[in-house]
N, C-alpha and C positions, 0 to 999 in steps of 0.2 A: 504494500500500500504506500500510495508516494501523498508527502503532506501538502497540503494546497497552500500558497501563496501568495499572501497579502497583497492587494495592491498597492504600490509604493505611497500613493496618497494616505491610505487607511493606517501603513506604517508608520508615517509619518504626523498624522494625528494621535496617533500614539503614543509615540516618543513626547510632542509637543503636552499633550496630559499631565505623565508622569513628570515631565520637568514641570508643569506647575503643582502638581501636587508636592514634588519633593521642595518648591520654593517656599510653598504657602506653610508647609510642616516645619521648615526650618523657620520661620517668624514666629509661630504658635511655640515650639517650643525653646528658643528664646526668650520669650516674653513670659510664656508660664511657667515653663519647665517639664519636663517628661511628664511627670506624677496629674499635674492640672492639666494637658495636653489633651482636648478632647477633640476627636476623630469629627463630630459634627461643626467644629472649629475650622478646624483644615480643610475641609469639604467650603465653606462659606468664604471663606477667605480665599479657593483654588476658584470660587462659581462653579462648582460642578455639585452634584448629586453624591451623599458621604457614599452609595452604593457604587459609586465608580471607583473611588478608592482602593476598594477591597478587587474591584479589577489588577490591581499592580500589584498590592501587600495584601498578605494573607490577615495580618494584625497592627497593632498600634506600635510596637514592638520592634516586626519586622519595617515599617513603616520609617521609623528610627534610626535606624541600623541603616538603610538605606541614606537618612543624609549625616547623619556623621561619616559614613565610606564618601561618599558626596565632597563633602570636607577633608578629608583623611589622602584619599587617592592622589591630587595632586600635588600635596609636597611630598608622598612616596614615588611619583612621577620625577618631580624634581629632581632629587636626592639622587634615582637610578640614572638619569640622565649624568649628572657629576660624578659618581662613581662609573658610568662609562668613559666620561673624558678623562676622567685622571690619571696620572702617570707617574707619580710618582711615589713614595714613602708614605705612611702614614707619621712616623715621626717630623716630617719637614713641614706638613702643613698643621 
């Protein structure tokens, strides 16, 4: 069985979702914090339906984890990029 494929528009409203969902969740929990952070919040603040949410994250949780990696990824980006350039000692820098 071969799997069917998105059309690139549909993909790409997709994507565009999820990055509002993961924007609107990183304000919500700045502002509140994890623990106050409520998924009917994030949903209001995205404009979308909290049941769309639960289309990308399974919970509030994973939801989380998703923009701390968010955050997290590109200074581990960074960092392997400068560990590719470098050449030399660790004691010299």
């Amino acid at each position: 069985m071969t799997a069917v494929k998105q059309p690139v528009r549909r993909r790409t409203e997709k994507a565009e979702r999820r990055g509002q969902i993961l924007a609107a969740a990183f304000e919500e929990f700045a502002i509140n914090g994890y623990a106050a952070t409520r998924l009917d919040d994030v949903a209001r603040r995205a404009k979308i339906a909290k049941g769309t949410i639960f289309l990308h994250f399974s919970n509030k949780r994973m939801l989380f984890r998703a923009v701390l990696r968010g955050l997290i990824q590109p200074v581990f980006s960074g960092f392997h990029a400068f560990l590719q350039g470098f050449s030399g000692r660790s004691e010299e820098h």
